[in-house]
PyMOL CGO cylinders between C-alpha atoms (Angstrom):
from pymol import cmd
from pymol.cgo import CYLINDER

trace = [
    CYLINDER, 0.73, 12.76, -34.16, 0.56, 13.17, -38.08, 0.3, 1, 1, 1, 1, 1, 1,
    CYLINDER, 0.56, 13.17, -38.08, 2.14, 10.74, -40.52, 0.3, 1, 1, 1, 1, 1, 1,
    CYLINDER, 2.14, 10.74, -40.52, 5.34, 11.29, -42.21, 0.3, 1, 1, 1, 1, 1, 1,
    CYLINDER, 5.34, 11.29, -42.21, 3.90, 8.71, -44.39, 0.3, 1, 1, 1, 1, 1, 1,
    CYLINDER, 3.90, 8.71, -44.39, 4.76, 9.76, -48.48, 0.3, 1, 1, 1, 1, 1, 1,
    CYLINDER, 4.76, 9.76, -48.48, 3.78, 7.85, -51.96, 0.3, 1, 1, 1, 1, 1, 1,
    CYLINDER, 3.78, 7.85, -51.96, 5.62, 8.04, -54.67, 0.3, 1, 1, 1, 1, 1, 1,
    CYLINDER, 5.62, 8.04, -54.67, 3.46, 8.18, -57.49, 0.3, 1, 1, 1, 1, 1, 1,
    CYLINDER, 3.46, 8.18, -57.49, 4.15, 7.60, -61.20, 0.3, 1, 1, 1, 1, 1, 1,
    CYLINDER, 4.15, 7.60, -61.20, 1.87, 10.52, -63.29, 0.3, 1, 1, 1, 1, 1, 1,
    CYLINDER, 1.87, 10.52, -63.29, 1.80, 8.50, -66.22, 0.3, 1, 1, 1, 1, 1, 1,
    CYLINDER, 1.80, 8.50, -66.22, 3.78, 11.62, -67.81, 0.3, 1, 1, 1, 1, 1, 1,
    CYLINDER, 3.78, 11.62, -67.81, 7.24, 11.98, -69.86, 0.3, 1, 1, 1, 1, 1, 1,
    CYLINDER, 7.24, 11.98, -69.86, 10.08, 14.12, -68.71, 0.3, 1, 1, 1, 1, 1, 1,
    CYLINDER, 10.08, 14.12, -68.71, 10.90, 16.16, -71.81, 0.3, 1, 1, 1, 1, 1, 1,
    CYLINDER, 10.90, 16.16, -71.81, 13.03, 14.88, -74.42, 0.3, 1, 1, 1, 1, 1, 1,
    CYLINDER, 13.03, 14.88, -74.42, 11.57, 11.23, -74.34, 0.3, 1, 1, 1, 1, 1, 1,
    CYLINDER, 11.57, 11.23, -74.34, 9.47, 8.98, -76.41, 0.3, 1, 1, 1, 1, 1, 1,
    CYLINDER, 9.47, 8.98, -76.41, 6.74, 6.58, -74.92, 0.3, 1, 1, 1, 1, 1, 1,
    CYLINDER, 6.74, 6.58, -74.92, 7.80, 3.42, -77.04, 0.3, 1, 1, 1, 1, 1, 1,
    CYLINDER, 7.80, 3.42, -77.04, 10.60, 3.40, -75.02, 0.3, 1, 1, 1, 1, 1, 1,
    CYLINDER, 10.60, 3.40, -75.02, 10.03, 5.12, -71.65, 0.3, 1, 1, 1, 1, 1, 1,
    CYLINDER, 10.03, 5.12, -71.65, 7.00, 2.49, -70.86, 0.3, 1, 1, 1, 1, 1, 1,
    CYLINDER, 7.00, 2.49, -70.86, 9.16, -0.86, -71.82, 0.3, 1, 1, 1, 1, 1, 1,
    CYLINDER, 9.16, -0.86, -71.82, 12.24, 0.21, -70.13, 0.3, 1, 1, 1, 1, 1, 1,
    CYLINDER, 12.24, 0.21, -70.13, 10.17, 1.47, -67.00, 0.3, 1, 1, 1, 1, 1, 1,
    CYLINDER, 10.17, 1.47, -67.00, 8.25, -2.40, -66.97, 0.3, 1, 1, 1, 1, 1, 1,
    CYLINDER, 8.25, -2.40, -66.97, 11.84, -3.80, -67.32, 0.3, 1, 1, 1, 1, 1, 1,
    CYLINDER, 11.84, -3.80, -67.32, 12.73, -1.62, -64.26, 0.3, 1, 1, 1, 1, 1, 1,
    CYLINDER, 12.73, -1.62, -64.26, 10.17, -2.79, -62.04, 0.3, 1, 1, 1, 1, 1, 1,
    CYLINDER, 10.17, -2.79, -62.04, 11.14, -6.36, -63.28, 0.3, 1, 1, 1, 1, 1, 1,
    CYLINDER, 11.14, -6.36, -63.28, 7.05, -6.32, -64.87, 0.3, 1, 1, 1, 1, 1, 1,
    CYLINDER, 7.05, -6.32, -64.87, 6.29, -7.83, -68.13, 0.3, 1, 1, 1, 1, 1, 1,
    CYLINDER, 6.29, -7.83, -68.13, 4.92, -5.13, -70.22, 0.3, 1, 1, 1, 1, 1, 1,
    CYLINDER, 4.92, -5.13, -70.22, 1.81, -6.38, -70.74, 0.3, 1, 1, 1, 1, 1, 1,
    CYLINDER, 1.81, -6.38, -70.74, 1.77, -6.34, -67.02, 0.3, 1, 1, 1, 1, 1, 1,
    CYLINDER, 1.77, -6.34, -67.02, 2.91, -3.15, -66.44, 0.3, 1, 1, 1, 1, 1, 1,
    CYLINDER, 2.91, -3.15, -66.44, 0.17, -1.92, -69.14, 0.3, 1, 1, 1, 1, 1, 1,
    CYLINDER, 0.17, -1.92, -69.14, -2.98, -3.23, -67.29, 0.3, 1, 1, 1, 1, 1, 1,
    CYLINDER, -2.98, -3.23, -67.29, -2.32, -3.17, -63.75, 0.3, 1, 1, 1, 1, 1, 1,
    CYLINDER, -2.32, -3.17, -63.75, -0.04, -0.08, -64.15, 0.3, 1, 1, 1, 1, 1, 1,
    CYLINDER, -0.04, -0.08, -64.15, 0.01, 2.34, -66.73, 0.3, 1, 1, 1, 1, 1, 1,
    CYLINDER, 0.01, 2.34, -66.73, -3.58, 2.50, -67.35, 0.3, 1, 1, 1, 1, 1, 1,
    CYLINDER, -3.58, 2.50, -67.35, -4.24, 3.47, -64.22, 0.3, 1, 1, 1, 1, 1, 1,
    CYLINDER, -4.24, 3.47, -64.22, -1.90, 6.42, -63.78, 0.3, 1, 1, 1, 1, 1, 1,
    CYLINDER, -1.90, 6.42, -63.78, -1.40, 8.55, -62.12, 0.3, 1, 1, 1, 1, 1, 1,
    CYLINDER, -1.40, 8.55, -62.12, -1.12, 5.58, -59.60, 0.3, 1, 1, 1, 1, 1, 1,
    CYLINDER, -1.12, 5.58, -59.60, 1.01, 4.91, -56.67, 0.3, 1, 1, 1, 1, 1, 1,
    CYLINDER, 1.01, 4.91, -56.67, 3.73, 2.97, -57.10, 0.3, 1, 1, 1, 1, 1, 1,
    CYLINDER, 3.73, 2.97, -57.10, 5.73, 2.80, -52.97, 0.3, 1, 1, 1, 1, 1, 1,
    CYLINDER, 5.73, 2.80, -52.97, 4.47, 4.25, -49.73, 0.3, 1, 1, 1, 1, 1, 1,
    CYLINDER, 4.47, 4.25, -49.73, 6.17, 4.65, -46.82, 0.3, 1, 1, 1, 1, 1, 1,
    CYLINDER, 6.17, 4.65, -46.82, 8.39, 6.82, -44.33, 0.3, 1, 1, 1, 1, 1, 1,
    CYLINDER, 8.39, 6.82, -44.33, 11.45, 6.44, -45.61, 0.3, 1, 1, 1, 1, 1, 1,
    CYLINDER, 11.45, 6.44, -45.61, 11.80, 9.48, -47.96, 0.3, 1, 1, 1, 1, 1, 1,
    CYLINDER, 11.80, 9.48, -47.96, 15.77, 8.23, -48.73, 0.3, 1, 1, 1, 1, 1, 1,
    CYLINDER, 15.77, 8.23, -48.73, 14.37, 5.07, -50.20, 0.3, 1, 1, 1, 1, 1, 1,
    CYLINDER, 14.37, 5.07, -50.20, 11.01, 6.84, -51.97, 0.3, 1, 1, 1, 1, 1, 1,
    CYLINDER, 11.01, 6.84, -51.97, 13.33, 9.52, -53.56, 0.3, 1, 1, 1, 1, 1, 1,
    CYLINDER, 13.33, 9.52, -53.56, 15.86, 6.60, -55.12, 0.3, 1, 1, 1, 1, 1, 1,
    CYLINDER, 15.86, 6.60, -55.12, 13.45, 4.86, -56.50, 0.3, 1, 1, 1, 1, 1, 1,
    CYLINDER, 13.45, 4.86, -56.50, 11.75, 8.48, -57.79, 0.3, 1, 1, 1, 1, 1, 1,
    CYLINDER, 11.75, 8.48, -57.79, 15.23, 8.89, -59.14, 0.3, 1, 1, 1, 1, 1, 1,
    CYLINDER, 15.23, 8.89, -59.14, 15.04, 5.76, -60.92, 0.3, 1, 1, 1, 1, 1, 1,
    CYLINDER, 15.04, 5.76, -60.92, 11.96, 6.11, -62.74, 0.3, 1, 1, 1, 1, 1, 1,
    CYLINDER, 11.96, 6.11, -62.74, 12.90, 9.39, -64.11, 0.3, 1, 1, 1, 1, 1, 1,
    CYLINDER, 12.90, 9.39, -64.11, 16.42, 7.87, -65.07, 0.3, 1, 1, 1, 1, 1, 1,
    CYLINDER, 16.42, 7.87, -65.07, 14.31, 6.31, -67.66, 0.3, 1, 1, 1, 1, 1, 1,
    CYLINDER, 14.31, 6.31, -67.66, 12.37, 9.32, -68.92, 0.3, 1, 1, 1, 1, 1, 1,
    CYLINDER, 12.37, 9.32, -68.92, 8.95, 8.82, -66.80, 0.3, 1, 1, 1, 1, 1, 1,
    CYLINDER, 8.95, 8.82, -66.80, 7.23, 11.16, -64.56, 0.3, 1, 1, 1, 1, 1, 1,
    CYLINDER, 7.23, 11.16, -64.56, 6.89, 10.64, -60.73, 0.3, 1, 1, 1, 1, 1, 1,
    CYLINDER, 6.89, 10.64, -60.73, 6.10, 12.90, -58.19, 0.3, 1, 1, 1, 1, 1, 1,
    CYLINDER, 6.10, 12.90, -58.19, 5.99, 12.21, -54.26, 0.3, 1, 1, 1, 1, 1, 1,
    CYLINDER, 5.99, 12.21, -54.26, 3.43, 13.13, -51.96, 0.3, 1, 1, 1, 1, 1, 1,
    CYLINDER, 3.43, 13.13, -51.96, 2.08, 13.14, -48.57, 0.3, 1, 1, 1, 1, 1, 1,
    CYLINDER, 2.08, 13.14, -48.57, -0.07, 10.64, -47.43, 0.3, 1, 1, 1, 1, 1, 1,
    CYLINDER, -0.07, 10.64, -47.43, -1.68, 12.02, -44.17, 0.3, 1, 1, 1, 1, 1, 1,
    CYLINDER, -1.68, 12.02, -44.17, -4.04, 9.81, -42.02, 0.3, 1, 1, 1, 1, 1, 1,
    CYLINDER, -4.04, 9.81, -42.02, -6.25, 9.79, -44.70, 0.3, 1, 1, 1, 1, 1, 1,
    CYLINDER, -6.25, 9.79, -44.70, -7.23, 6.21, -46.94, 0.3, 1, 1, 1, 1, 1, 1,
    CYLINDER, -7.23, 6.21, -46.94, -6.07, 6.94, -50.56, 0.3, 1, 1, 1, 1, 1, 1,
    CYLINDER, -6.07, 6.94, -50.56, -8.91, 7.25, -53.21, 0.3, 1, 1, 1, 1, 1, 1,
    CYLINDER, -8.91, 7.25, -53.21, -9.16, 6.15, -56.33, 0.3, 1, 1, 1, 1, 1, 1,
    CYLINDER, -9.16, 6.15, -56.33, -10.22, 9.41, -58.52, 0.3, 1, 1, 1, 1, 1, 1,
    CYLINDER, -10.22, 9.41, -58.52, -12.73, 8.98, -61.79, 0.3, 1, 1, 1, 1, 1, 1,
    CYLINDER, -12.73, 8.98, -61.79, -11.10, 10.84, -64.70, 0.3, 1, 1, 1, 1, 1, 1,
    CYLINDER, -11.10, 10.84, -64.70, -13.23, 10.61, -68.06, 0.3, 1, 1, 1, 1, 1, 1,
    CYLINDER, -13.23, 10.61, -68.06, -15.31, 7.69, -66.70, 0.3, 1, 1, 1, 1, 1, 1,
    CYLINDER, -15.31, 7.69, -66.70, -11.84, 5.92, -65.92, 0.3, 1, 1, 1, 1, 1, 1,
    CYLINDER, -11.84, 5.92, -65.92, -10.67, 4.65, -63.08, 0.3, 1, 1, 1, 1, 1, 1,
    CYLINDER, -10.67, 4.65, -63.08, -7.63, 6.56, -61.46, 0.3, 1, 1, 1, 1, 1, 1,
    CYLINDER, -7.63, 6.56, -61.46, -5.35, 5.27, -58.83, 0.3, 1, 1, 1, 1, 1, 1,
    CYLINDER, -5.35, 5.27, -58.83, -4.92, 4.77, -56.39, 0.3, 1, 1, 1, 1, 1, 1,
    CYLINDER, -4.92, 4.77, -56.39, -4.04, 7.95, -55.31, 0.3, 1, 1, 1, 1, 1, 1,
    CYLINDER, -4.04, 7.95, -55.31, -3.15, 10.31, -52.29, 0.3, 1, 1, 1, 1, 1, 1,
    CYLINDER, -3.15, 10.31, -52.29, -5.85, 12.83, -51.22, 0.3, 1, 1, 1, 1, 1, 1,
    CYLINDER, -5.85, 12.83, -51.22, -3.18, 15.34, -51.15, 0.3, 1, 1, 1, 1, 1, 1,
    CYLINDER, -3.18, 15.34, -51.15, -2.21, 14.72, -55.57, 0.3, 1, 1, 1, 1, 1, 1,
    CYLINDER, -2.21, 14.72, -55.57, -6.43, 14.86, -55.58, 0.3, 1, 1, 1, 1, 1, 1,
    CYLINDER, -6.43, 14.86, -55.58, -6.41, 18.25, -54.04, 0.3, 1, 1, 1, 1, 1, 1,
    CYLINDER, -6.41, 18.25, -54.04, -2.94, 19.45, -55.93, 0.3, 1, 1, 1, 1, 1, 1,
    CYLINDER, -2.94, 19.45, -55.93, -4.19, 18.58, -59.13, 0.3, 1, 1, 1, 1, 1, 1,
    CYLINDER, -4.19, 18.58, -59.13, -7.39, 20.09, -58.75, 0.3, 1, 1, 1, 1, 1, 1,
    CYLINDER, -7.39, 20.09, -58.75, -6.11, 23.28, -57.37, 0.3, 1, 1, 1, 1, 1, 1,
    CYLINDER, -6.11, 23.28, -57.37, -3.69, 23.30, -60.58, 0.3, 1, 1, 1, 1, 1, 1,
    CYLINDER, -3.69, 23.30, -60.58, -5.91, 22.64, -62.99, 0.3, 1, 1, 1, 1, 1, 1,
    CYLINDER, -5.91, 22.64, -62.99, -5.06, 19.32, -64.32, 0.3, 1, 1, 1, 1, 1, 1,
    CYLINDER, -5.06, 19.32, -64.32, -8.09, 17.96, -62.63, 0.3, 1, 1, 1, 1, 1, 1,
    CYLINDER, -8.09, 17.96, -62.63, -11.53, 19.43, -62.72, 0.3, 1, 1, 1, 1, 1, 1,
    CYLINDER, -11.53, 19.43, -62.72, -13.22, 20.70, -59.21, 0.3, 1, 1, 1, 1, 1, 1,
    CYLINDER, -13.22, 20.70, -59.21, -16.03, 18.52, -60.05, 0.3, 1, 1, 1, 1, 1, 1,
    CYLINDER, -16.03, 18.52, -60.05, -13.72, 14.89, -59.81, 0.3, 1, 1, 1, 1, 1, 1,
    CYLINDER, -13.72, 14.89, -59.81, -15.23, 11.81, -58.30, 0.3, 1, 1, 1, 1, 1, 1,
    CYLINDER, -15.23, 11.81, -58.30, -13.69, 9.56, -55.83, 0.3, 1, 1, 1, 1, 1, 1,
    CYLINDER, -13.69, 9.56, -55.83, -14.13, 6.58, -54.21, 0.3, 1, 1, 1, 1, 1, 1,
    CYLINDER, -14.13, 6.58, -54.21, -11.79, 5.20, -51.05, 0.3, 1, 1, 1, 1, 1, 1,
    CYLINDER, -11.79, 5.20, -51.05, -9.89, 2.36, -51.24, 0.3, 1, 1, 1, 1, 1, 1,
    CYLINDER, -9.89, 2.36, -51.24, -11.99, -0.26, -50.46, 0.3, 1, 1, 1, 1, 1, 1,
    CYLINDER, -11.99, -0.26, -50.46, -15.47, 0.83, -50.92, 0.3, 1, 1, 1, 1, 1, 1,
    CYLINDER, -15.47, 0.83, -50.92, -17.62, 0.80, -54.19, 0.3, 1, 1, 1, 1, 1, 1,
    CYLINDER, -17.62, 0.80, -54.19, -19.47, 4.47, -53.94, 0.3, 1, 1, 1, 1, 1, 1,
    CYLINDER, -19.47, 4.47, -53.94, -18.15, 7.48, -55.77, 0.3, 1, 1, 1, 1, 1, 1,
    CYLINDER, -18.15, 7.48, -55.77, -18.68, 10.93, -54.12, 0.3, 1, 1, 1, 1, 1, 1,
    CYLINDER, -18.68, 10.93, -54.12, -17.37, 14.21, -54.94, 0.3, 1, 1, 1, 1, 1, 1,
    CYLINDER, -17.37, 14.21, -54.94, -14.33, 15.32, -53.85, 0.3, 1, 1, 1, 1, 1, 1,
    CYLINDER, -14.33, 15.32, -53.85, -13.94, 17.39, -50.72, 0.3, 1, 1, 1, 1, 1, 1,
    CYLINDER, -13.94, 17.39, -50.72, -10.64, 19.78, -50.61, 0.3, 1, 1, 1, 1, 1, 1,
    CYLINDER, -10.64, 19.78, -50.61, -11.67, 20.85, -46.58, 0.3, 1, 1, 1, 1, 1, 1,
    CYLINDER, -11.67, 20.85, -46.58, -10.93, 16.91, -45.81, 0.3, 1, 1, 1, 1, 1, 1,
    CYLINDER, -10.93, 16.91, -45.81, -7.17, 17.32, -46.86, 0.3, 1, 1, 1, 1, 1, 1,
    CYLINDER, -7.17, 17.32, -46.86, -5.23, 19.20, -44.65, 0.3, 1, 1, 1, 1, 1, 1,
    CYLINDER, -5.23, 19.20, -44.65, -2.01, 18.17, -46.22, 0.3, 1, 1, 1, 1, 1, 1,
    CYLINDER, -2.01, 18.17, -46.22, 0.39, 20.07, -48.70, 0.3, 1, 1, 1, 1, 1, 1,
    CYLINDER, 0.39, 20.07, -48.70, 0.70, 19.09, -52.23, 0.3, 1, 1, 1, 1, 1, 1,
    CYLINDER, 0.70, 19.09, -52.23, 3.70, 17.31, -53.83, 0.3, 1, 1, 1, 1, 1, 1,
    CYLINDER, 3.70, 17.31, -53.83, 7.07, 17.28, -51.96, 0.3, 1, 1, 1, 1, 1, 1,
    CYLINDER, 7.07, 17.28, -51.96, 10.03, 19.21, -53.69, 0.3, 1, 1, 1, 1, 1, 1,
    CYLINDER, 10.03, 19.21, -53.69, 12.53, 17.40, -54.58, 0.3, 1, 1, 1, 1, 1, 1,
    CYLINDER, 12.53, 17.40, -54.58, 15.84, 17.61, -56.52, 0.3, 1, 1, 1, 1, 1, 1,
    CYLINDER, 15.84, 17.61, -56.52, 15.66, 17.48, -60.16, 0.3, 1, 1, 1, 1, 1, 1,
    CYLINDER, 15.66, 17.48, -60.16, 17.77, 14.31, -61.25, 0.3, 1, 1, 1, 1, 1, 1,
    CYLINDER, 17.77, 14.31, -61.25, 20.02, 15.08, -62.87, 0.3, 1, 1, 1, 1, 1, 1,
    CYLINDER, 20.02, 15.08, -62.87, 21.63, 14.18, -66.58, 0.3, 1, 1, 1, 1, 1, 1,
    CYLINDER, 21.63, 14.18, -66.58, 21.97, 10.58, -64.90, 0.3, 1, 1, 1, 1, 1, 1,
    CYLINDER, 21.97, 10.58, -64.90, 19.14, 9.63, -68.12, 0.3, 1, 1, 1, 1, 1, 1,
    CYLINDER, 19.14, 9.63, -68.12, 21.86, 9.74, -70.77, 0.3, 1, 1, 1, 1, 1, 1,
    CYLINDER, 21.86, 9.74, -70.77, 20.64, 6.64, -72.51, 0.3, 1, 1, 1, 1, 1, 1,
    CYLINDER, 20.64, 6.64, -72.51, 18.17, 3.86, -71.60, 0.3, 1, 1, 1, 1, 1, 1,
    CYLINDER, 18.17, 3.86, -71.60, 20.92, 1.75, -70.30, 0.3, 1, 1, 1, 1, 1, 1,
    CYLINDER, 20.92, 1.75, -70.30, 19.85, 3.41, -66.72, 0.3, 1, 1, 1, 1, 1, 1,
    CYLINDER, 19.85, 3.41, -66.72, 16.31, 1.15, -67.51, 0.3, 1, 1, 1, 1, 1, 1,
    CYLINDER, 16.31, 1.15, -67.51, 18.74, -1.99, -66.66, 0.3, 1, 1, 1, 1, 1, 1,
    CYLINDER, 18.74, -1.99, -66.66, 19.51, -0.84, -63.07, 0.3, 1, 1, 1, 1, 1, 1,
    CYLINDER, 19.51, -0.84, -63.07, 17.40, -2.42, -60.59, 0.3, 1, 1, 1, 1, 1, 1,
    CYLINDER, 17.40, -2.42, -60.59, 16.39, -0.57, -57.48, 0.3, 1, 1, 1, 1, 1, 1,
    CYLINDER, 16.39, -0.57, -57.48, 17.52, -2.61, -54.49, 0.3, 1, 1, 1, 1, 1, 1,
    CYLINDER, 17.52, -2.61, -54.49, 14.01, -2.25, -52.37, 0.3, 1, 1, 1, 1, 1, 1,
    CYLINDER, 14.01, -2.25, -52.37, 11.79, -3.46, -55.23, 0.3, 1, 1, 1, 1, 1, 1,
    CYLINDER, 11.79, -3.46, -55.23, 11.94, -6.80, -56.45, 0.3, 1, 1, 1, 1, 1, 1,
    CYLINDER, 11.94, -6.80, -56.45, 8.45, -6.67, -58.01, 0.3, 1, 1, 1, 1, 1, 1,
    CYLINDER, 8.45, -6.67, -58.01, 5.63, -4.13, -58.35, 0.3, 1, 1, 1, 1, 1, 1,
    CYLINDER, 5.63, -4.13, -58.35, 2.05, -6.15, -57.44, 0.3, 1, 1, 1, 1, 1, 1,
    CYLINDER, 2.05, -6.15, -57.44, -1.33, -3.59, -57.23, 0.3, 1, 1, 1, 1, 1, 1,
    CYLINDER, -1.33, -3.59, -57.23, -3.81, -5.37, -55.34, 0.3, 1, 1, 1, 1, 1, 1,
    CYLINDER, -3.81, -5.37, -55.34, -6.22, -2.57, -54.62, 0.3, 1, 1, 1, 1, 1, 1,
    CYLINDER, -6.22, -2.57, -54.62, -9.91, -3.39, -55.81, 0.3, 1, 1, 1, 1, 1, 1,
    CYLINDER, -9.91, -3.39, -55.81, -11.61, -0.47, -58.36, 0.3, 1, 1, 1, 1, 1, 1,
    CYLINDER, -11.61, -0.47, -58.36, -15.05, 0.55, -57.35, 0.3, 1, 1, 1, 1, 1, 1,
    CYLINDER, -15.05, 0.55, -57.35, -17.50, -1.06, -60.03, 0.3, 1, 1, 1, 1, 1, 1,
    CYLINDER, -17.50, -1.06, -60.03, -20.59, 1.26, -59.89, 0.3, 1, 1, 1, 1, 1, 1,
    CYLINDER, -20.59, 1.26, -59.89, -19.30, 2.97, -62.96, 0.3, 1, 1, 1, 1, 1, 1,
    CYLINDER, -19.30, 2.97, -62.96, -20.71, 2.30, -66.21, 0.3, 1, 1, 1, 1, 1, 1,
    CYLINDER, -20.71, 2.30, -66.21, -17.45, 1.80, -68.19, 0.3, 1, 1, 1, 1, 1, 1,
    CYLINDER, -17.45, 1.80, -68.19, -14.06, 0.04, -67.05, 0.3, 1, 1, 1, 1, 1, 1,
    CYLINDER, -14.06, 0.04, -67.05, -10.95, 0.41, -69.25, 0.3, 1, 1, 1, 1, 1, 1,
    CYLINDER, -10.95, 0.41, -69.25, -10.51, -2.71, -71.35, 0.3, 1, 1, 1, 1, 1, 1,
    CYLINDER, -10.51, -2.71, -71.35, -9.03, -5.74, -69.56, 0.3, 1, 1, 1, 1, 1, 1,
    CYLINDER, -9.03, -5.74, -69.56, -10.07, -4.21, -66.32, 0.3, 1, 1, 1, 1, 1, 1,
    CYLINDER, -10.07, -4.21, -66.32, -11.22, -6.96, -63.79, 0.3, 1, 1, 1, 1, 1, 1,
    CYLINDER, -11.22, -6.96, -63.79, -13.80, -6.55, -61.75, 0.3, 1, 1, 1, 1, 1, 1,
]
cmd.load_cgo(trace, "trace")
């Protein structure tokens, strides 16, 4: 039986209309991060996911959250298949769904020739498209003018108390962002 297991992934994006000196502080105040938290496990590592699981009620709150505060977040499906971290400019990516891998490739934003690795292991191979029989992002409804002001940033969604990222970047790359831990 196939998963109706979604992430919700944060692009690393801004909805239009708002400025990154305060979208990224108010989003780390949000997920109850320090910034220069959020910055080096997060933000640097976007698009990254942020909340898996099969409760799309829950996922799409907490989507509705993040773009409360003027961020970009887009859900998609997870499959059977391990998420990958994805090497974008000699920069590790992620981690990621197969299925954002395959969207973004097929849209452009990524080139056909990406590198991944899966969570877990330390090789990067090129990406395969055939191995993701899944559909790209999920629709869902626009939120709307609920981002009037950055006072939204102060709500706290009820199913996160923290945001940890504890999955392990391959390290046979040649560069790692700066404070990246190896």
């Amino acid at each position: 039986m196939p998963s109706n297991k979604h992430a919700l992934v944060m692009t690393g994006g801004l909805l239009p209309g708002y400025a990154a000196e305060t979208v990224w502080p108010a989003l780390a105040a949000y997920f109850r991060m320090a910034e220069e938290k959020f910055e080096s496990q997060l933000r640097v590592r976007a698009p990254v996911t942020i909340k898996e699981g099969d409760d799309l009620a829950k996922l799409q709150a907490l989507q509705a959250g993040v773009n409360a505060v003027g961020a970009e977040a887009d859900m998609f499906p997870v499959g059977d298949t391990s998420n990958v971290f994805a090497l974008i400019d000699n920069v590790p990516r992620g981690p990621v769904p197969r299925s954002l891998v395959a969207d973004w490739i097929e849209r452009g934003i990524w080139p056909e020739t990406i590198r991944v690795a899966n969570v877990g292991e330390s090789q990067w191979v090129p990406f395969t498209a055939s191995a993701v029989p899944i559909p790209g992002p999920m629709v869902t409804e626009p939120v709307a003018a609920v981002a009037t002001s950055l006072a939204m940033a102060t709500l706290q969604p009820a199913a996160v108390q923290s945001l940890e990222v504890n999955a392990a970047i391959p390290v046979d790359i040649d560069f790692l962002p700066a404070g990246a831990a190896i």
